[in-house]
GUDREN-559323 format. One record per residue: x, y, z of N, C-alpha, C in turn. Coordinates in steps of 0.05 Angstrom, whole numbers, padded with zeros to 5 digits, always signed. Layout:
# residues N
XYZXYZXYZ ...
END
This chain:
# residues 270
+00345+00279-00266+00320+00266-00275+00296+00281-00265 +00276+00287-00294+00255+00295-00275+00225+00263-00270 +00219+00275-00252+00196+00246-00248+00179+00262-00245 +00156+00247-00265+00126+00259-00272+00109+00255-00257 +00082+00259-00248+00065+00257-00233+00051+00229-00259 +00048+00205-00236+00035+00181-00255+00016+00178-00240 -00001+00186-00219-00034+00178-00213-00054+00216-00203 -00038+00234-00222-00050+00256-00211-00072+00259-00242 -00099+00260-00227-00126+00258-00253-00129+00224-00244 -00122+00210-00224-00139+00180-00211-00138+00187-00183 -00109+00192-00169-00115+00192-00150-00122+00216-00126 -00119+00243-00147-00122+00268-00137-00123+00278-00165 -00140+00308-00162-00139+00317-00182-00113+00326-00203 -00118+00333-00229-00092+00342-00241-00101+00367-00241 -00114+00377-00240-00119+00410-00243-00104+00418-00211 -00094+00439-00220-00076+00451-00191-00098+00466-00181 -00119+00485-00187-00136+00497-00166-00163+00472-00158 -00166+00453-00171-00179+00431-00172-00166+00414-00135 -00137+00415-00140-00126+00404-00124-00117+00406-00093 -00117+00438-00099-00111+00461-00078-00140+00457-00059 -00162+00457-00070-00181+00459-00065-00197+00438-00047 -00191+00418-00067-00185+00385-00049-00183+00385-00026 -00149+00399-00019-00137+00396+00004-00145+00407+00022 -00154+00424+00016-00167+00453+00033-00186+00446+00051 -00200+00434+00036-00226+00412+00050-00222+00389+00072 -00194+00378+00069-00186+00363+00081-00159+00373+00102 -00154+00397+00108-00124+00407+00133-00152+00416+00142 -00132+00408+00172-00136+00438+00194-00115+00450+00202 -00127+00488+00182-00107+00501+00194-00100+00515+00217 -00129+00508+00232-00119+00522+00263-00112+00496+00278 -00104+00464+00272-00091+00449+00284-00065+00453+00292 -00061+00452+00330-00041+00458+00336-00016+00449+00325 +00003+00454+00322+00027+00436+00313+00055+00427+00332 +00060+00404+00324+00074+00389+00338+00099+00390+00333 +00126+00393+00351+00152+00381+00340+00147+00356+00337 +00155+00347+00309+00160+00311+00306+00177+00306+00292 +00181+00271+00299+00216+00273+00273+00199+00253+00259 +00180+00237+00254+00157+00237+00230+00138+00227+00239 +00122+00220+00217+00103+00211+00224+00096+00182+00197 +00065+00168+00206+00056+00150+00182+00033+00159+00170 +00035+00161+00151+00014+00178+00127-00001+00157+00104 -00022+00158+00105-00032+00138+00079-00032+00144+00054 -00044+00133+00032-00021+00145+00010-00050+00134-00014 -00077+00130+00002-00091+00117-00027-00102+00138-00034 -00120+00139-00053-00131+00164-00075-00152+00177-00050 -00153+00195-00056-00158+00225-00034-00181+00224-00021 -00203+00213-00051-00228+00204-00032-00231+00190-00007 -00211+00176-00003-00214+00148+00023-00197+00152+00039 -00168+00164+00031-00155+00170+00060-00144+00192+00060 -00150+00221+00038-00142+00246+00039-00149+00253+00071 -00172+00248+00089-00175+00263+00101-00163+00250+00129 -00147+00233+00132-00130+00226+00152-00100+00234+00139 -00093+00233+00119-00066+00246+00109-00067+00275+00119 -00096+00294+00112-00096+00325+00122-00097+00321+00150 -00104+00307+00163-00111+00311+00194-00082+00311+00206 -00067+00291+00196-00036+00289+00210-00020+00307+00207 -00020+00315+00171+00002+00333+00164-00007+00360+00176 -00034+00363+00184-00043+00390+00195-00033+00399+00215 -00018+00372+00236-00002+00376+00258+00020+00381+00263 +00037+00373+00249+00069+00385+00249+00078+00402+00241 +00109+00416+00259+00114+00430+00250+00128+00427+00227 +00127+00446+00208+00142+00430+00178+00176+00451+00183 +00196+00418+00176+00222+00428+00167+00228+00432+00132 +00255+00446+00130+00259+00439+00102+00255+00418+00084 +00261+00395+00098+00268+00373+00088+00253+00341+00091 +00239+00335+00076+00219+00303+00077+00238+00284+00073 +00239+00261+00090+00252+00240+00082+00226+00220+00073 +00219+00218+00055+00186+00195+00044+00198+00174+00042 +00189+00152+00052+00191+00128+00051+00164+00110+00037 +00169+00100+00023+00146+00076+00013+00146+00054-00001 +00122+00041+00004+00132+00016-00002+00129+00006-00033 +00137-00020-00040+00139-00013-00074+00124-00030-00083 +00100-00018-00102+00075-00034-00102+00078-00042-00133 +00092-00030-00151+00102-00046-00183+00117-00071-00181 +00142-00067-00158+00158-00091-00175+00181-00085-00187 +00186-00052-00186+00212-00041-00208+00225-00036-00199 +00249-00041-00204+00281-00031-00192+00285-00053-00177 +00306-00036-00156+00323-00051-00132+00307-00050-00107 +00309-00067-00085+00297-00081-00067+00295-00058-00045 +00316-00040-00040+00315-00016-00029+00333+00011-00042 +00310+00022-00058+00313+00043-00079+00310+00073-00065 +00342+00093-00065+00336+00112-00056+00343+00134-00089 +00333+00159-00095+00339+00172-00116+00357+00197-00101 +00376+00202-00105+00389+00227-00091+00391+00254-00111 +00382+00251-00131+00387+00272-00150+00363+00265-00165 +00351+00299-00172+00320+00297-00187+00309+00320-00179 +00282+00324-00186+00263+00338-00187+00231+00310-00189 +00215+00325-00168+00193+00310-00172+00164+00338-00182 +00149+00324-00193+00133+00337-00212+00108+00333-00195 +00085+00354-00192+00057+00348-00182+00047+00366-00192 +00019+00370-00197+00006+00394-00214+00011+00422-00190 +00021+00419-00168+00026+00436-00150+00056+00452-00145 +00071+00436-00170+00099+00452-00171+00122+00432-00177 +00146+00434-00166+00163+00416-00162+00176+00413-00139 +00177+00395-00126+00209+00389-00104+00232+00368-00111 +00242+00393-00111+00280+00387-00114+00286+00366-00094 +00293+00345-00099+00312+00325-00085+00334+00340-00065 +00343+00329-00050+00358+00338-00030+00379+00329-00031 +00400+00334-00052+00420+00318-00057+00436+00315-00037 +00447+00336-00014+00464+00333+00003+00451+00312+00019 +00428+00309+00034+00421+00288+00041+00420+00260+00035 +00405+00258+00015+00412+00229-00005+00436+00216-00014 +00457+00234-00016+00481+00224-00020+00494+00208+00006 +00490+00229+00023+00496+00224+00053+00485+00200+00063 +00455+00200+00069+00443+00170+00070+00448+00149+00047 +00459+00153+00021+00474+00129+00004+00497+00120+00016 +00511+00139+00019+00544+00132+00032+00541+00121+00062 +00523+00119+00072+00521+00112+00100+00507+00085+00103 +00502+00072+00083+00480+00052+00076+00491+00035+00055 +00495+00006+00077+00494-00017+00065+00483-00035+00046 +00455-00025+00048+00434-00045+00034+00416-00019+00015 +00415+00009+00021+00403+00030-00004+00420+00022-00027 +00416+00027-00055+00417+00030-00078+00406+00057-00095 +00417+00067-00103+00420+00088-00116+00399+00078-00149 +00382+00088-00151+00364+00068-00176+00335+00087-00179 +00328+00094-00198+00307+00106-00208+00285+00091-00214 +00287+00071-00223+00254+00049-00231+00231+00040-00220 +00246+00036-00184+00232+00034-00164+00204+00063-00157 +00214+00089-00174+00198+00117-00169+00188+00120-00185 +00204+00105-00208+00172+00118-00236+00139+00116-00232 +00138+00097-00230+00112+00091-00227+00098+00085-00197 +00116+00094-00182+00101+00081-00156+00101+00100-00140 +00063+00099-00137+00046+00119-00122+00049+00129-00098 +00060+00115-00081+00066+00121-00051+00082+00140-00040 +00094+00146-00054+00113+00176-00047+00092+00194-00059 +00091+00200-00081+00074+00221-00104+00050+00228-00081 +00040+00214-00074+00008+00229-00064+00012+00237-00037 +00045+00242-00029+00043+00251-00002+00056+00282-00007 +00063+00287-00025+00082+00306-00035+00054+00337-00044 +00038+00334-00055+00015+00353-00051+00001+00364-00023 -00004+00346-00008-00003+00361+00015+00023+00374+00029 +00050+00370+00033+00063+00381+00044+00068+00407+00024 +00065+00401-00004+00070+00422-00018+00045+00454-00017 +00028+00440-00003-00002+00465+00005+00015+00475+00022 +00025+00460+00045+00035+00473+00069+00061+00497+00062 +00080+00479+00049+00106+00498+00044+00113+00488+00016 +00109+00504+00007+00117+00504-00032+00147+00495-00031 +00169+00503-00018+00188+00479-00026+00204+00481-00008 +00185+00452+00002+00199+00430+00017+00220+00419-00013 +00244+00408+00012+00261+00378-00009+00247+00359-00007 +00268+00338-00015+00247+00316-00016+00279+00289-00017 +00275+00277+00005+00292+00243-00002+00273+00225-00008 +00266+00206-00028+00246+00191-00040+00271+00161-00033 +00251+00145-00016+00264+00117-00013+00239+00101-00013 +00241+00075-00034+00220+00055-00037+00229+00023-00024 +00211+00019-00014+00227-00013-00013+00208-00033-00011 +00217-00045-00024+00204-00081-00029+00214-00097-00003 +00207-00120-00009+00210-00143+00006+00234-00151+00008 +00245-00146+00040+00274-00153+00036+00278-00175+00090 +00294-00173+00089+00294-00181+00108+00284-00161+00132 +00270-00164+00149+00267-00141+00174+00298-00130+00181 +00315-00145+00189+00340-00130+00200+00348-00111+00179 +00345-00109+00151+00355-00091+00131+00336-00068+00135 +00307-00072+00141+00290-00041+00144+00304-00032+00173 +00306-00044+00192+00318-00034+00215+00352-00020+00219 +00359-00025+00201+00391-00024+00191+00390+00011+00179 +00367+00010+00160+00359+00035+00140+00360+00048+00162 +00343+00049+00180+00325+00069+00197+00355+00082+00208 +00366+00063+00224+00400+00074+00240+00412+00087+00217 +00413+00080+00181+00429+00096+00170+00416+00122+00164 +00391+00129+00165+00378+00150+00163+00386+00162+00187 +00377+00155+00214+00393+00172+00230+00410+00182+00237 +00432+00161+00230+00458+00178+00235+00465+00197+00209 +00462+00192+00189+00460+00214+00161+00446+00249+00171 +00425+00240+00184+00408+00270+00195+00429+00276+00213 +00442+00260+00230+00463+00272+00247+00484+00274+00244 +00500+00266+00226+00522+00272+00205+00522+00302+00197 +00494+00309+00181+00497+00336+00173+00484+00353+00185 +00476+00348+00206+00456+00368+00231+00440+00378+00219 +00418+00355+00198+00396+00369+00190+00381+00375+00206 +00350+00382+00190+00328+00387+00198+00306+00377+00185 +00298+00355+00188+00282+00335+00174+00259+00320+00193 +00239+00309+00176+00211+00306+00174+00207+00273+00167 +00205+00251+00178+00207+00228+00168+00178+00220+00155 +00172+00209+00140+00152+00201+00143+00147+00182+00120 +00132+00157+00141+00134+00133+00123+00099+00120+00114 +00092+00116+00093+00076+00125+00071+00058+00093+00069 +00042+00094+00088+00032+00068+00092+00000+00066+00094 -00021+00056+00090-00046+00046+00083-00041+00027+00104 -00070+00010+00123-00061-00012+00137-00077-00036+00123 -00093-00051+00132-00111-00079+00125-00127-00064+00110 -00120-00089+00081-00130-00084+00055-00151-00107+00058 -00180-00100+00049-00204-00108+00039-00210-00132+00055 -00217-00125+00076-00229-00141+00099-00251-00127+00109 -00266-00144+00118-00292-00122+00138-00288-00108+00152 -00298-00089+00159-00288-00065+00175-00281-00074+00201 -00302-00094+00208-00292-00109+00248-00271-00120+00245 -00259-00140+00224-00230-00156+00229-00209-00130+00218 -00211-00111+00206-00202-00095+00198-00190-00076+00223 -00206-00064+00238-00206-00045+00260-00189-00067+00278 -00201-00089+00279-00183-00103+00303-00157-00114+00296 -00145-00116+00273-00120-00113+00264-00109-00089+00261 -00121-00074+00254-00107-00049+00250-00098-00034+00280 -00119-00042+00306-00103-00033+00328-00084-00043+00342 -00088-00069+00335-00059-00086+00348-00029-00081+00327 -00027-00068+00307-00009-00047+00298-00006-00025+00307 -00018-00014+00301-00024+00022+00316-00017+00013+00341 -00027+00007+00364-00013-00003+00385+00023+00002+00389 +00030-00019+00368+00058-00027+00370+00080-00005+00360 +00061+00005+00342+00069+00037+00334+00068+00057+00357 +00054+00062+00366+00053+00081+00390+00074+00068+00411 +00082+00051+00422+00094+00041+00433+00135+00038+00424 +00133+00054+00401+00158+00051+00387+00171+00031+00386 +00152+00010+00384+00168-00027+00387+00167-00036+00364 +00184-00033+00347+00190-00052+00312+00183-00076+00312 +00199-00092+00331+00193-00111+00334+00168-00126+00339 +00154-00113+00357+00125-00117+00364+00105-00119+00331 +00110-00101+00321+00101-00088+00301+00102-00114+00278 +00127-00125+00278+00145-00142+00250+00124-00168+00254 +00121-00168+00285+00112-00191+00303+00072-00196+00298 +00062-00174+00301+00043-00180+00300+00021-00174+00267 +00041-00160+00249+00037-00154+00215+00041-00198+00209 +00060-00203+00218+00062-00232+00212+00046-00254+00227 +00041-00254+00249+00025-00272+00261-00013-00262+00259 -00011-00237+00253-00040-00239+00248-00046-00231+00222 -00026-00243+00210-00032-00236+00175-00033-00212+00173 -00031-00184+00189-00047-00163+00172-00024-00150+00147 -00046-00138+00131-00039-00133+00104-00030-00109+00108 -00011-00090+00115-00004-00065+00129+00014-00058+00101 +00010-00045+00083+00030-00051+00056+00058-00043+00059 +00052-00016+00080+00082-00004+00081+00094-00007+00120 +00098-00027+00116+00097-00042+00147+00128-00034+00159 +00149-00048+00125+00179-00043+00132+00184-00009+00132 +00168+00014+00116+00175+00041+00126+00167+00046+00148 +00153+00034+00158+00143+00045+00190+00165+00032+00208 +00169+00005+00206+00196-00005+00224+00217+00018+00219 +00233+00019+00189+00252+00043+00182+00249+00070+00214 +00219+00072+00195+00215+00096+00206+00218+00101+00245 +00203+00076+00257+00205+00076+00286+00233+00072+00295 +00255+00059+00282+00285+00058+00291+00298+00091+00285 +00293+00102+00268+00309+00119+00266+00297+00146+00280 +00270+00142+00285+00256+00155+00312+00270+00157+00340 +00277+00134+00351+00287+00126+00369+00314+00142+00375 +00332+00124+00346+00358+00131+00345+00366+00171+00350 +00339+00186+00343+00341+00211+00339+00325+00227+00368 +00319+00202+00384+00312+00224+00402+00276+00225+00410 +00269+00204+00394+00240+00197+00397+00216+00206+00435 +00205+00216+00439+00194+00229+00460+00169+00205+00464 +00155+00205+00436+00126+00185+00444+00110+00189+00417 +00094+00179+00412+00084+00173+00392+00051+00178+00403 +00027+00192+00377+00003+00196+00382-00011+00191+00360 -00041+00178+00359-00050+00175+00341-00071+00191+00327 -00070+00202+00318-00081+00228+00294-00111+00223+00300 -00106+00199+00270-00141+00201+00260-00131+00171+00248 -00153+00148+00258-00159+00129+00241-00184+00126+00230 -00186+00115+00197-00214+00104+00189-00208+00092+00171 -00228+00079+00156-00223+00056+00137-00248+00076+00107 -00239+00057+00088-00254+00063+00068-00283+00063+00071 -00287+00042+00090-00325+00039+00093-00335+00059+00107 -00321+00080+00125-00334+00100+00137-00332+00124+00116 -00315+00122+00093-00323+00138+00078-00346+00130+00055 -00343+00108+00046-00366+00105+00027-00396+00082+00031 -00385+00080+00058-00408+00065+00072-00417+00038+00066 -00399+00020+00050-00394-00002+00047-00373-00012+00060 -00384-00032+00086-00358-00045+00107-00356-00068+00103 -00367-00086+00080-00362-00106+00072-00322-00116+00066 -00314-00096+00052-00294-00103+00042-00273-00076+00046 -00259-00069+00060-00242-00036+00071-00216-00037+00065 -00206-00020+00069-00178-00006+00073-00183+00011+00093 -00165+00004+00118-00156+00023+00138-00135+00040+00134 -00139+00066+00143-00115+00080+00140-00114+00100+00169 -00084+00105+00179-00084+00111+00204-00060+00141+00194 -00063+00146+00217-00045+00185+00216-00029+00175+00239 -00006+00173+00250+00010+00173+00271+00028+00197+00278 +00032+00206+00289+00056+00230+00293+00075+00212+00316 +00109+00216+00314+00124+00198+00327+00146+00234+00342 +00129+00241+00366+00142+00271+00372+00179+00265+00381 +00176+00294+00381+00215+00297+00383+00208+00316+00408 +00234+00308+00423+00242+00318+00456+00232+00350+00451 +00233+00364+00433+00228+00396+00443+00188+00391+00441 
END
């Protein structure tokens, strides 16, 4: 299957030197780089959080292989949708799916589903895939979306992702594809958004599950970050740092109503 680019010309340009150019504006390429086994990346249109997506991805070292996690903002497919076979489309090229991987994390996984509907249309993987693609033209790619399902099932994922990376002694890049508190003032905004970030740096899921629910915050892709901090752990996790946070109002100067978006790197023992 191939899967088309559905928000490139809204949420980044469709012209490829249009796009290249974008990015350019937004990496640093003399940012040192980090061993990490992933990180959390925001995923809204370029104007508002391109330049915390370039700040993070500007830090790692890049492997062959992306495991993208995000969360599923249509409504389509199955509840935890992984695609193991494909090609994904961006005006910047293509990345080939990683079939040996995806298969591997299918067969190792209770609650993934093997299902395409969940990726057609949903933006959260797609706008992370142009910047890694500036960095290294071809990266793979494992594309996993997930809806609303129980916390022990995102925590379940994360262990089957890790032991799959250690099954086949990859060399992989986690990274889970998250925006935090949606359209709140920038002060209740910032002060929810650190008592996450917090719990993130701290590699505590739980903390994390704990305080997304008791303080309401609107974190969209909350269960890839749990995923993502268990199978951190499971692989060897060192410590976690935080990039770059800001919200939409420091970019367009309206703090009435924001989106925070945060850069995390989650480092690996070397």
């Amino acid at each position: 299957m191939v899967r088309n680019p559905v928000v490139a010309g809204q949420f980044y340009p469709e012209s490829a030197s249009q796009l290249r150019a974008m990015i350019e504006g937004m990496v640093d390429k003399k940012a040192k780089k980090k061993e990490v086994i992933g990180l959390i990346s925001p995923h809204a249109g370029y104007i508002f959080s391109g330049p915390v997506a370039g700040a993070v991805i500007s830090r790692i070292k890049f492997k062959d292989t992306f495991i993208v996690m995000g969360p599923n903002h249509t409504g389509s497919g199955k509840p935890l949708s992984i695609m193991t076979e494909g090609i994904w489309k961006t005006p910047l090229g293509e990345v080939e799916i990683d079939s040996e991987l995806g298969k591997q994390i299918l067969a190792n996984s209770d609650y993934l589903q093997e299902d395409n509907a969940a990726h057609l249309y949903e933006h959260s993987i797609e706008v992370q895939l142009p910047f890694l693609q500036y960095f290294k033209p071809d990266i793979k790619l494992v594309p996993i979306v997930f809806a609303y399902a129980s916390s022990a099932f995102y925590k379940e994922v994360g262990k089957e992702i890790a032991k799959s990376v250690k099954d086949l002694n990859k060399k992989v890049v986690i990274i889970a594809s998250s925006d935090m508190t949606h359209y709140e003032p920038q002060e209740s905004a910032r002060r929810k958004d650190t008592q996450a970030i917090e719990a993130i740096l701290d590699l505590d899921e739980d903390e994390l599950l704990k305080r997304v629910d008791e303080l309401n915050i609107s974190m969209c892709g909350y269960a890839p970050a749990v995923s993502l901090i268990v199978a951190a752990k499971e692989l060897g996790a060192s410590g976690a740092e935080l990039v770059k946070y800001q919200t939409s109002g420091d970019i367009m100067g309206d703090y009435s109503s924001v989106v925070g978006y945060a850069g995390i790197i989650i480092k690996g023992g070397g």
